[in-house]
N, C-alpha and C positions, 0 to 999 in steps of 0.2 A: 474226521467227523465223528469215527467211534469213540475216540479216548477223547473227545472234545479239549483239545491242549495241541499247540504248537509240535510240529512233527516236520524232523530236519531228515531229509535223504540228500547225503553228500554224493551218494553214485549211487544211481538206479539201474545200475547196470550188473552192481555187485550185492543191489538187497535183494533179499527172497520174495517181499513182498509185493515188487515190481516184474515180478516172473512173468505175469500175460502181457506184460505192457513193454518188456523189453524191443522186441523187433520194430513196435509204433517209434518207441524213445529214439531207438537208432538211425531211424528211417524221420526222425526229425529231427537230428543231431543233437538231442537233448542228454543230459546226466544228472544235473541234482535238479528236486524240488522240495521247495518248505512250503509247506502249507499251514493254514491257520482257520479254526474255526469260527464260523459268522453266529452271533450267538443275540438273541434278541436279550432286553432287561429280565425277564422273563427265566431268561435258559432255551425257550426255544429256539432250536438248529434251524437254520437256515441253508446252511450249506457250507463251503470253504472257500479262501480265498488264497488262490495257489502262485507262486511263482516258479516260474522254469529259467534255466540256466545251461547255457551249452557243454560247461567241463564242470567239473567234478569242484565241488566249492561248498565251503560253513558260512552259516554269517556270523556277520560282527554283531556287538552289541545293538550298535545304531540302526543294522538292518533290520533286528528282530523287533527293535520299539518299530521302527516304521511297515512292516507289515503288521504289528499288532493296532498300530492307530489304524492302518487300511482296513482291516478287518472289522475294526469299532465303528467306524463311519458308514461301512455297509450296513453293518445293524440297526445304527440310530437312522440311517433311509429308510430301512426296509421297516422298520418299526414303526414310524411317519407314513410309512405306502400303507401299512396294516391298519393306524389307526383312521387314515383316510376314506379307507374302504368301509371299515365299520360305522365312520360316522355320515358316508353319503346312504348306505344301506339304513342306516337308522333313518333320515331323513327320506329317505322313500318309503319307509314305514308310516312313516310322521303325515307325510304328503296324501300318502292313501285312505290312511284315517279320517284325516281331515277333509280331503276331498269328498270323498263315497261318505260320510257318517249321516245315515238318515234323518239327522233334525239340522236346523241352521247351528251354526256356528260363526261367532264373531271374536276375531281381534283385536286387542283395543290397544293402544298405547296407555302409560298412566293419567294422563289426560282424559281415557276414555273417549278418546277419536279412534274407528272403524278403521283400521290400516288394511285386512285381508278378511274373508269370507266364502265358506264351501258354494258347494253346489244348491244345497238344499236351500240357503239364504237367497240367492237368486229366487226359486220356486218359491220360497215366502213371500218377498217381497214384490215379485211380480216385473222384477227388473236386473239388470245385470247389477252385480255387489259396486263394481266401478262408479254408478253413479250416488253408491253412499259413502264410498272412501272420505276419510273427514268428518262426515256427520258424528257424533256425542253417544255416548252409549244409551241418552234416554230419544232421540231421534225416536224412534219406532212407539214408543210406551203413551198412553194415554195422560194426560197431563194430571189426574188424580193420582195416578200410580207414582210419577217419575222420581219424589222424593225416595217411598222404600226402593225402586230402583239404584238410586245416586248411593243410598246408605248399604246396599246390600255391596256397592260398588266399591264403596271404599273400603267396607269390611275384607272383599278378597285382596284391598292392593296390601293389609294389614298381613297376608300370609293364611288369611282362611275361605273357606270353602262357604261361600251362601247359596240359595234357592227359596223361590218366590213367587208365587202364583200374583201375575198382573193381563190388564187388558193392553194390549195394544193395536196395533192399525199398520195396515202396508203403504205401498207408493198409491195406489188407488184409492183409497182411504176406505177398504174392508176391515173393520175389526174381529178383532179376535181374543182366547183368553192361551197367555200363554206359559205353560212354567220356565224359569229361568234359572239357568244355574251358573253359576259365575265362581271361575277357578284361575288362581293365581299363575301364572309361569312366571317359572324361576329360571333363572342363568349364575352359574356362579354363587348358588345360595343368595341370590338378591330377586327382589321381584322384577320384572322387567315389562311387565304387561299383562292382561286381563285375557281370558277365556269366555265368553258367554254363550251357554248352552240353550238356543231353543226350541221347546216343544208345542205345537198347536196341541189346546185341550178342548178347543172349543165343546167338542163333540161332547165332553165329557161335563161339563158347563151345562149346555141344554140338556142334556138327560137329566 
C-alpha cells in the first residue's frame, strides 16, 4: 500500500517485514503473499488486494497479470460505489432544494407539460401539484399574459435564463401577480426541460 506497486513475499517466514505477523502466518499455515495495490483513476488507495499461499512460492507471469486485473476490477467497483455515492448525495441535495425552496417551483417537459412540483406549488395552488401534472406551462397564467409566458418559454428551452412579471390565477380562481423565472435544465449539455420559478408579488402590485 506504501510503495503502491506489486510486492512479492515468497516466505514470510524469512522476511523481516513479517516479523509481528510471523506466529499468525504459522498458526495459519501460511508462507508466501503478493499483494497488489487497489488504486482508484485518480491514484486514490483504496486498499490491497492480497493473496496467501500455504508454502513458499513466486508467481508466474500469468499470476501476476491476474492479480493485476483482480486489483483493477476492485478499483473500477469501488470507483462506481464512489461515484454512486456522490450522485445519490447530490440528488438529496437537489431533492431538498427543490422541496423546502420558498416560492413554487415547476417542472416542465419540452412540451412545457407540469411533470413534478415542490411544496410551495401545492400552497399556491391551493391543491395537491398531482392534480396539475400534464397541465401547459401557461395553465395558471391569465390569458392576456400567456403569449409572453409561451415566449419567455421557448427562450429557456434556447439555453437562456428569462423572468417576467404576469397575472395569474390558482385552482380556485384567486388571482394574483406573479414573477416568473424560467431556467433551462440541462443533462449532457442538452436541454432536457424547463424550470419555472414562482413568486407571489401581489403585495407588492397593490402597494
Amino acid at each position: 500500500a506504501f510503495h503502491r506497486k506489486l510486492i512479492v513475499c515468497v516466505n514470510v517466514l524469512t522476511d523481516c517485514n513479517w516479523t509481528a505477523y510471523k506466529s499468525v502466518m504459522k498458526q495459519e499455515g501460511l508462507q508466501a503473499c503478493w499483494s497488489m495495490p487497489i488504486l482508484s483513476r485518480t491514484g486514490k488507495l483504496y486498499g490491497i488486494f492480497a493473496t496467501y499461499y500455504p508454502n513458499v512460492r513466486s508467481p508466474t507471469f500469468d499470476e501476476i497479470e491476474i492479480i493485476q486485473s483482480a486489483a483493477s476490477i476492485l478499483a473500477l467497483t469501488m470507483d462506481l460505489y464512489d461515484e454512486q455515492k456522490k450522485r445519490v448525495k447530490l440528488e438529496d441535495k437537489y431533492q431538498s432544494f427543490f422541496s423546502f425552496y420558498p416560492d413554487a417551483i415547476f417542472e416542465h417537459d419540452l412540451e412545457g407539460k407540469i411533470i413534478d412540483a415542490n411544496i410551495a406549488a401545492d400552497v399556491f395552488n391551493k391543491q395537491s401539484f398531482q392534480s396539475f401534472i400534464g397541465e401547459k406551462i401557461d395553465h395558471f397564467i391569465e390569458s392576456t399574459y400567456q403569449p409572453l409566458a409561451l415566449k419567455a418559454f421557448e427562450k429557456a428551452k434556447q439555453g437562456y435564463t428569462d423572468h417576467i412579471e404576469v397575472e395569474a390565477h390558482n385552482s380556485i380562481g384567486e388571482k394574483y401577480w406573479v414573477d416568473l423565472t424560467f431556467l433551462p435544465i440541462k443533462e449532457d449539455d442538452k436541454i432536457a426541460g424547463i424550470f419555472t420559478i414562482m413568486r407571489d408579488i401581489t403585495e407588492r402590485y397593490q402597494n
